[in-house]
N, CA and C atoms as a LAMMPS dump frame, in Angstrom:
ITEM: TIMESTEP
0
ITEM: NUMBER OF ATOMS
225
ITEM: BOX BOUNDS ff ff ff
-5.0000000000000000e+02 5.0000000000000000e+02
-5.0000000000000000e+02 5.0000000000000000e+02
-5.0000000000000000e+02 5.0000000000000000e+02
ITEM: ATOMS id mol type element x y z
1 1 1 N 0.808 -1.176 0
2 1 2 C 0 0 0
3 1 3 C 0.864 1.257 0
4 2 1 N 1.893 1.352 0.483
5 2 2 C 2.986 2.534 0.656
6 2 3 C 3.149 2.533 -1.209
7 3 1 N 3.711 1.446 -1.573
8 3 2 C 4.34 1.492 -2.885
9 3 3 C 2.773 2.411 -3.717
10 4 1 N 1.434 1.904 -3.544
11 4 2 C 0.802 2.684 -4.468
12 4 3 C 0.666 4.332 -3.797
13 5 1 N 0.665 4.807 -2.316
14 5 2 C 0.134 5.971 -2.218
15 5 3 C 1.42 6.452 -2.463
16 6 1 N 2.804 6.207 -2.52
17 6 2 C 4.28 6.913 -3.154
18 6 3 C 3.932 7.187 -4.222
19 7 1 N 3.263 6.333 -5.279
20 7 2 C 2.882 6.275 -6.748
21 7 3 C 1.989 7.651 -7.328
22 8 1 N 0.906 7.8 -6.097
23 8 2 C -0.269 8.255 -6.262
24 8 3 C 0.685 9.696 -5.694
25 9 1 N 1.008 10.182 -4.823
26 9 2 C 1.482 11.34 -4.523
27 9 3 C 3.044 11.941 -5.811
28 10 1 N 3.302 10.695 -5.967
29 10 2 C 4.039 11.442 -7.053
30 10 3 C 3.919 11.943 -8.704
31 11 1 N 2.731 11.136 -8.777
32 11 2 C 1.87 11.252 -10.056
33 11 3 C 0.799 12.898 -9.475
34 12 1 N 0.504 13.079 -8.354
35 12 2 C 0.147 14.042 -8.343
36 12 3 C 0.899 15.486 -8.061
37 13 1 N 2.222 15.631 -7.765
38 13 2 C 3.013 16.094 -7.611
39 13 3 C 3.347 16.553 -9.031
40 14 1 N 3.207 15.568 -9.698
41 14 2 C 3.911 15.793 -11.124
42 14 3 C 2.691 16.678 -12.3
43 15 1 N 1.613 16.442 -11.459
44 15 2 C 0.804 17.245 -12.572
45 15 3 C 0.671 18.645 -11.608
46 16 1 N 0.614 18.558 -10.363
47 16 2 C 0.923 19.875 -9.634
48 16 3 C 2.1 20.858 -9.814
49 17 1 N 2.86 20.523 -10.32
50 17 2 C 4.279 21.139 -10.533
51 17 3 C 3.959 21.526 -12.264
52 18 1 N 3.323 20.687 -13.063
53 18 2 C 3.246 21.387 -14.544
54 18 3 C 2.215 22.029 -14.95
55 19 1 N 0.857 22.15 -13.794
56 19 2 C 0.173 23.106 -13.517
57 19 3 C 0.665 24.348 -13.1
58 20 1 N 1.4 23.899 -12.142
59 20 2 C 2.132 25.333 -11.761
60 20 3 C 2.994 26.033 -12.482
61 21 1 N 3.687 25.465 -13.237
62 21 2 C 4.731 25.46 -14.957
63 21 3 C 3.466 26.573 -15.311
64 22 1 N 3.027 26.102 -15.841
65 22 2 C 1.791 26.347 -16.731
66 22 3 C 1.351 27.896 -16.549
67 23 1 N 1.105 27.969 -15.29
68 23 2 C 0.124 29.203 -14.638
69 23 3 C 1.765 30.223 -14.883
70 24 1 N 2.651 29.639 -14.624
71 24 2 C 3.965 30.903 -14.082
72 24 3 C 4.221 31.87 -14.99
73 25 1 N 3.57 30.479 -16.348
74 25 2 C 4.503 31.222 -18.157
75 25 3 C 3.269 31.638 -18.446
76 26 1 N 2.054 31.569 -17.941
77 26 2 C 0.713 32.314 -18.593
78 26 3 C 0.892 33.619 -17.743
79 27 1 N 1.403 33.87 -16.484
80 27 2 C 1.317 35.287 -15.868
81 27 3 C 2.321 35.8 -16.388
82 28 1 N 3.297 35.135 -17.378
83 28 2 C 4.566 35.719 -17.66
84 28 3 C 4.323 36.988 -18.997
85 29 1 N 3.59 35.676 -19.879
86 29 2 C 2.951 36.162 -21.18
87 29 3 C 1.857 37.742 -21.032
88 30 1 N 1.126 37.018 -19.81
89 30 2 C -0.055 38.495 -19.72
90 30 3 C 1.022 39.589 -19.348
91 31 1 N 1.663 39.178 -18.188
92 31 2 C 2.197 41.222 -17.816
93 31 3 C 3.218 41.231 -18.934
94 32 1 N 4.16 40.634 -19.775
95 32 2 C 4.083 40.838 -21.379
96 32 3 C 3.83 41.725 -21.693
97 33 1 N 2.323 41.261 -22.625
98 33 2 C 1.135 41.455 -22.866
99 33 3 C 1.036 43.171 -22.769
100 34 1 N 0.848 42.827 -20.928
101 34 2 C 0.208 44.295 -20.65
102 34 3 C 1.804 45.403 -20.562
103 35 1 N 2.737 45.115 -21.041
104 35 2 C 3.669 45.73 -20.668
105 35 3 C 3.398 46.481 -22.062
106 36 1 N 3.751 45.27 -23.092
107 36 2 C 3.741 46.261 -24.716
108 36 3 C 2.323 46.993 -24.927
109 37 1 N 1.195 46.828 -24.056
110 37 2 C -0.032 47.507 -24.592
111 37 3 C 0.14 49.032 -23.871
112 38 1 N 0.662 48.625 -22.741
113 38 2 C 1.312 50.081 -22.133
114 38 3 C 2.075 51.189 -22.981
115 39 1 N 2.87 50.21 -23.651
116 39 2 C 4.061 51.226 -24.258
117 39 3 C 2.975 51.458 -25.423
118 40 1 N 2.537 50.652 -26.317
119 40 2 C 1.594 51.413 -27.818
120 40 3 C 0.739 52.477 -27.033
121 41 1 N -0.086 52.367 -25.877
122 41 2 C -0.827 53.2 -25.521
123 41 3 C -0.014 54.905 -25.548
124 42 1 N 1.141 54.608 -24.498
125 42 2 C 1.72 55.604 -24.429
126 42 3 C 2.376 56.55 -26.203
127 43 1 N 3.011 55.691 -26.594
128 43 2 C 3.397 56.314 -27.812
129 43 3 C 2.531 56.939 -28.885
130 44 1 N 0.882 56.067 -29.043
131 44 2 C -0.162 56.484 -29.105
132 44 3 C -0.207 57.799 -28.969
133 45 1 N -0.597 58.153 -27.57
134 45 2 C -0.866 59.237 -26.946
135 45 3 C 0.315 60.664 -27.21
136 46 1 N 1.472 60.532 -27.264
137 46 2 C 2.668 61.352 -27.484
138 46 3 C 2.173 61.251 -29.001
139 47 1 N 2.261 60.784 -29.512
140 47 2 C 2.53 60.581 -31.582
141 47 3 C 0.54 61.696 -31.519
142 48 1 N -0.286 61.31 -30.798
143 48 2 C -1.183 62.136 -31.226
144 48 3 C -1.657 63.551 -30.656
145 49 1 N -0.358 64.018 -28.99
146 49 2 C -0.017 65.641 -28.611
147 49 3 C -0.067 66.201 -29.714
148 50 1 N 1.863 65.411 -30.596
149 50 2 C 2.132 65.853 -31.29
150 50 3 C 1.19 66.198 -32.798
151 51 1 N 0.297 65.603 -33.443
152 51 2 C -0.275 65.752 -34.09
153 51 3 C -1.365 66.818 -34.342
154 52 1 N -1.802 66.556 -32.896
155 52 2 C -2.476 67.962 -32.582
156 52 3 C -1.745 69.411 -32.219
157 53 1 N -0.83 69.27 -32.108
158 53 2 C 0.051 70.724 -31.396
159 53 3 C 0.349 71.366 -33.593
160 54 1 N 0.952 70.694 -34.055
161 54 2 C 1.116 70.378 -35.138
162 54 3 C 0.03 70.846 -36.308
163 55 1 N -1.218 70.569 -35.819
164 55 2 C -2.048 70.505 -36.988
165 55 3 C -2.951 72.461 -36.064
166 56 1 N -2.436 72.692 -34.972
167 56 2 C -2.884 73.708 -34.091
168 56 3 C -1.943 74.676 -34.919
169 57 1 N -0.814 74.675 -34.884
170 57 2 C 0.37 75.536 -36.054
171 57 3 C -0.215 75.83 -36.687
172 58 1 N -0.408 74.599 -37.848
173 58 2 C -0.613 74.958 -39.411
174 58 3 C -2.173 75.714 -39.735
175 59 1 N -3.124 75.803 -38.118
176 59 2 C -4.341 76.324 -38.665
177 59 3 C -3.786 77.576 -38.147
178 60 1 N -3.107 78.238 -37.255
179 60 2 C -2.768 79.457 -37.053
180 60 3 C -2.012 79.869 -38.126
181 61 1 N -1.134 79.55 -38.526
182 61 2 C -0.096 79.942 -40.043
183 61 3 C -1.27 80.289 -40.774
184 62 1 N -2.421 79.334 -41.011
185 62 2 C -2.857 79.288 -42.261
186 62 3 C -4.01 81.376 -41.713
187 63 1 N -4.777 81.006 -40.421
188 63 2 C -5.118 82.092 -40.274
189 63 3 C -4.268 83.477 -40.183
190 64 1 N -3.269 83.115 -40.199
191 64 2 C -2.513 84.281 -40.213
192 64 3 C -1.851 85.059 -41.222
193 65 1 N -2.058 83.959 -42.557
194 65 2 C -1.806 83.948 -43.407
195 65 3 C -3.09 85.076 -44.502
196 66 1 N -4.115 84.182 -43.662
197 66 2 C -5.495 84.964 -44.394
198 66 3 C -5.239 86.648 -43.888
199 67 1 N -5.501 86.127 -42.421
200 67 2 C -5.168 87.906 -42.343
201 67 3 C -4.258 88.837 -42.53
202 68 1 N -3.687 88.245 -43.36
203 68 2 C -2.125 89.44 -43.813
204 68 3 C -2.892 90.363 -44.596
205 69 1 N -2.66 91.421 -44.742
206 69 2 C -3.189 91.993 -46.214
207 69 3 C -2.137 92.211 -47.104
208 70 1 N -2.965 92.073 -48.133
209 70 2 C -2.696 91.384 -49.652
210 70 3 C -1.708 92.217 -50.422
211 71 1 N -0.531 91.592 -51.26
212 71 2 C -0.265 92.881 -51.944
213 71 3 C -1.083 93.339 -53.084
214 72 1 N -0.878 94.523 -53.456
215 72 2 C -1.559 95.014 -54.747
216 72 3 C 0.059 94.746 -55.595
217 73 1 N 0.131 94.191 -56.901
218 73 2 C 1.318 94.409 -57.475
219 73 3 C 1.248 95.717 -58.148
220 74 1 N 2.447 96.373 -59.124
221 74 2 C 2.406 97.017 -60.183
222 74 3 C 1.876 96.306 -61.547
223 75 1 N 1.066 97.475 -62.133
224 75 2 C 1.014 96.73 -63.74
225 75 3 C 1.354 97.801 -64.298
């Protein structure tokens, strides 16, 4: 009886330990995961300041542009 519950505890040992395998490299993968969704978020967010600070310029240039007054040339 020893020889089967040695059997039985080490057969369960052995799927307890590659369960636990298992779970270590799936929490490994998620904060991963959530590490690179962090960084796109962030760069995201900077790449579209900039876009807006950017596209805030070119409508002031452009209004400032309107309000210049005009030349008259020579003819």
């Amino acid at each position: 009886m020893t020889a089967t519950s040695k059997k039985s505890r080490d057969q369960a040992e052995s799927v307890f330990s590659k369960a636990q395998t298992q779970s270590m490299s799936l929490n490994r993968i998620i904060s991963e995961q959530d590490a690179v969704s962090q960084a796109r978020e962030a760069k995201t967010a900077r790449l579209r300041e900039l876009r807006l600070e950017k596209e805030a310029d070119d409508m002031a240039a452009a209004a400032a542009l309107a309000a210049a007054p005009k030349r008259v040339g020579k003819r």
